[in-house]
C-alpha positions as CSV (number, residue, x, y, z in Angstrom):
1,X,-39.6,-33.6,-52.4
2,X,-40.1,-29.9,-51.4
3,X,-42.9,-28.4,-50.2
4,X,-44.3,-25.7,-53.0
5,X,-45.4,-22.4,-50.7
6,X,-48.3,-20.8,-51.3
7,X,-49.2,-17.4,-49.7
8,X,-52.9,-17.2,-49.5
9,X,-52.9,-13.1,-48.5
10,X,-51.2,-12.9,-51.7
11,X,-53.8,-14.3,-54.0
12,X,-54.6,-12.5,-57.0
13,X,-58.3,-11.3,-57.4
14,X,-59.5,-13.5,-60.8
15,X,-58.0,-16.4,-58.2
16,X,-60.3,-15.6,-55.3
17,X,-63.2,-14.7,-57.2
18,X,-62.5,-18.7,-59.1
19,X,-62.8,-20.1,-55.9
20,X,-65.4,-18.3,-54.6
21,X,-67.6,-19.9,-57.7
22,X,-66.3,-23.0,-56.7
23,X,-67.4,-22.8,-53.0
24,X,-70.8,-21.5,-54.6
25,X,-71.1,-24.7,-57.1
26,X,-70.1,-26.9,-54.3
27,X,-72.8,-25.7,-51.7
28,X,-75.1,-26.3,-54.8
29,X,-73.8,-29.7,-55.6
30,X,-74.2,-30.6,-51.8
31,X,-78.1,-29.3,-51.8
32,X,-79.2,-30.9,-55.4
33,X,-80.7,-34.2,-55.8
34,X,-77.7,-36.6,-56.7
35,X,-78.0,-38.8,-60.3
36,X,-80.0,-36.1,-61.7
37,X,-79.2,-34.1,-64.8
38,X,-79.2,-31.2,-62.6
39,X,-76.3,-32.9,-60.3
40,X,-74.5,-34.0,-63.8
41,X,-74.3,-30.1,-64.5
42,X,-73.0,-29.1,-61.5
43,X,-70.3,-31.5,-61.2
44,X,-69.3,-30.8,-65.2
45,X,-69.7,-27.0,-64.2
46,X,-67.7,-27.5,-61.1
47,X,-64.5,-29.9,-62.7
48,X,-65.2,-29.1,-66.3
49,X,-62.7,-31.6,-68.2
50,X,-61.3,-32.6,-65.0
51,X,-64.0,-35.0,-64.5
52,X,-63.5,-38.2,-66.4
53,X,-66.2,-40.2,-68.2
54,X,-68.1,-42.7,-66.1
55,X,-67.4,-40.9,-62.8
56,X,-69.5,-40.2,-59.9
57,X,-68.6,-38.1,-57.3
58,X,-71.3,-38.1,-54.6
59,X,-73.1,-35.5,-52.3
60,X,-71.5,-34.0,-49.5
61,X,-68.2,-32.9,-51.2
62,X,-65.9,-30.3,-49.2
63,X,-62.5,-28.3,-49.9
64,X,-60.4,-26.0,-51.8
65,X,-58.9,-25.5,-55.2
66,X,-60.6,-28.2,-56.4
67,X,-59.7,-27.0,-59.9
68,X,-56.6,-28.8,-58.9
69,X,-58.4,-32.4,-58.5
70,X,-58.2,-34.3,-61.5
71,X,-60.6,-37.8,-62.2
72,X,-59.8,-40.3,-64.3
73,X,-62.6,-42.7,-66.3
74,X,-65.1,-45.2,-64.1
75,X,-64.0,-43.3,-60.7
76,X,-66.1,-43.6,-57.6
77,X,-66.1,-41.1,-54.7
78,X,-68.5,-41.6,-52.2
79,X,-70.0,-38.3,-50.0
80,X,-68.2,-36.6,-47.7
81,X,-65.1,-36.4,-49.2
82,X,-62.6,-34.4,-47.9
83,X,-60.1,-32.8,-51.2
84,X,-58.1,-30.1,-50.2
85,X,-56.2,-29.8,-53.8
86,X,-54.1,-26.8,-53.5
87,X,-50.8,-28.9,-54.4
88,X,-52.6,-31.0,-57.0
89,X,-54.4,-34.3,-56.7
90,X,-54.7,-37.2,-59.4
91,X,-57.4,-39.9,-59.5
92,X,-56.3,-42.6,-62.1
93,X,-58.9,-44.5,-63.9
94,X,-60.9,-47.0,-61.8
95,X,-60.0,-45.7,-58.6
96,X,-63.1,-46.0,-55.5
97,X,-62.7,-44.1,-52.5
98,X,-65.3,-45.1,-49.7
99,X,-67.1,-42.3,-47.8
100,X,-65.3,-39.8,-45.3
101,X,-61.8,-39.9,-47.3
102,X,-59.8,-36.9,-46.7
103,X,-57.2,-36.0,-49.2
104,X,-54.9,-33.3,-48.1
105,X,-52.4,-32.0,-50.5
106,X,-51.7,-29.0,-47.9
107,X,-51.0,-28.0,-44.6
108,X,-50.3,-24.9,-42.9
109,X,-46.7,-23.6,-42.3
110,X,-46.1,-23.8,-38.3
111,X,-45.0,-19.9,-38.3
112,X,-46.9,-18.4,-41.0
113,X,-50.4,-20.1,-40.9
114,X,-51.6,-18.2,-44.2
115,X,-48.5,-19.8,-46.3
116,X,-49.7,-23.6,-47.2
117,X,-47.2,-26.0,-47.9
118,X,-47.8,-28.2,-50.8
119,X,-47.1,-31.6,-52.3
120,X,-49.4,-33.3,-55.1
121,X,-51.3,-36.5,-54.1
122,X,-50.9,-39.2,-57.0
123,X,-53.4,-42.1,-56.9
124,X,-53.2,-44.4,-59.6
125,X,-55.3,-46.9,-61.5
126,X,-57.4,-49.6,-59.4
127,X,-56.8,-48.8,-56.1
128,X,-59.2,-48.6,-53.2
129,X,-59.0,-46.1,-50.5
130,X,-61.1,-47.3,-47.3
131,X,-63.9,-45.4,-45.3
132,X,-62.2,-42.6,-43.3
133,X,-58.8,-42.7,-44.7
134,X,-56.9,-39.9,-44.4
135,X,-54.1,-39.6,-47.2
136,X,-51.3,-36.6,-46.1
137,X,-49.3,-34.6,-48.6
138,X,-46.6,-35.9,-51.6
139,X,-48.2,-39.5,-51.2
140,X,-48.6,-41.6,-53.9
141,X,-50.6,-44.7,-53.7
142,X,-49.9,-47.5,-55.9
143,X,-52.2,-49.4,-58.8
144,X,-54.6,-51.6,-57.2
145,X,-53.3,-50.8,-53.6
146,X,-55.9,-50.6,-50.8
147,X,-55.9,-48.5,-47.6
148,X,-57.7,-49.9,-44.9
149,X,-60.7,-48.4,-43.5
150,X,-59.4,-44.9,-41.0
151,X,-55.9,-45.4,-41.9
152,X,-53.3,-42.4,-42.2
153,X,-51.1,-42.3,-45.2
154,X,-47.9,-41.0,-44.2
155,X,-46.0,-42.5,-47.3
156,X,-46.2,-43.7,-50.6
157,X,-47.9,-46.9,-51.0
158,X,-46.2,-49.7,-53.7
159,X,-48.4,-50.9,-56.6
160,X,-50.9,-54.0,-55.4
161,X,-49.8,-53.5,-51.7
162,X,-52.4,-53.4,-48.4
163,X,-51.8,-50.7,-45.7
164,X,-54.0,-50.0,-42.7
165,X,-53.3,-48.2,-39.4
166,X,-51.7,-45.2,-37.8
167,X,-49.4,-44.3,-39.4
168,X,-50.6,-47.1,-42.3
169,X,-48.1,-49.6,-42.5
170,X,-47.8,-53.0,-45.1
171,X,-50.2,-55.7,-44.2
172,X,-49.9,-57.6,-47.2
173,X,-49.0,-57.4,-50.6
174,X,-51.6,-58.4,-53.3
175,X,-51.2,-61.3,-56.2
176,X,-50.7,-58.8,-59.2
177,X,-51.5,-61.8,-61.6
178,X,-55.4,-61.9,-60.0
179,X,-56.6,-58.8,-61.7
């Protein structure tokens, strides 16, 4: 899969000025009490029809384009969570990511550090990203898969299949007919 290039200096304005109001909301987000109705605004002003019903994104949140981070139904993504979304990420329905996940869907080009490099990040129904887990660019993680606590995600992940490490590797694969 190849890397989509993005040159941040080239930007237009109504793009910068969109995540400028993001980075505003965010800050916001991060200094409002959570499971009020103020929070519930914020995070519907801040991922508008992005945000799928029954999910709960807690305080701290940090990153960029996160007009590009999509949430499916029943999600559960505990505070300082890392989502840098510039090439696109996907949270299937039932999805819970513990606290400190970082989800990078960019990273810098080794010669031109304003041009990002980008690859979506795809993870699907059921599956369970561990405290600390860092998942890297173009990987998709499979339904019901886990990623052990501080693992790195250098590769897809199959459906129902446990990887912890660095880089994550198979522990085990899960018994599909369980769930």
């Amino acid at each position: 899969m190849d890397f989509e290039r993005v040159d941040m200096d080239e930007l237009p304005a109504e793009e910068l000025e969109k995540y400028a109001r993001q980075g505003e909301l965010v800050f916001k987000l991060n200094h409002t009490m959570p499971m009020t109705p103020e929070y519930d605004e914020i995070l519907k002003e801040l991922f508008g029809d992005n945000l799928g019903e029954n999910s709960r994104v807690m305080a701290p949140i940090s990153g960029a384009a996160l007009d590009k981070l999509v949430i499916g139904d029943n999600v559960f993504i505990n505070s300082n969570c890392l989502a840098m979304a510039r090439g696109g990420i996907t949270i299937e329905d039932d999805v819970m990511l513990a606290a400190n996940v970082q989800l990078l869907s960019n990273n810098h080009d080794e010669y031109s550090r304003n041009v990002l490099l980008c690859k979506p990040i795809h993870i699907k129904k059921g599956a369970w990203i561990g405290a600390g887990a860092t998942i890297l660019p173009g990987v998709t993680i499979g339904e019901y898969a886990i990623v052990g606590a501080s693992a790195v995600v250098t590769k897809d992940v199959g459906d129902y299949e446990v990887v912890a490490g660095v880089p994550a590797r198979v522990m085990k694969t899960l018994d599909k007919n369980k769930f």
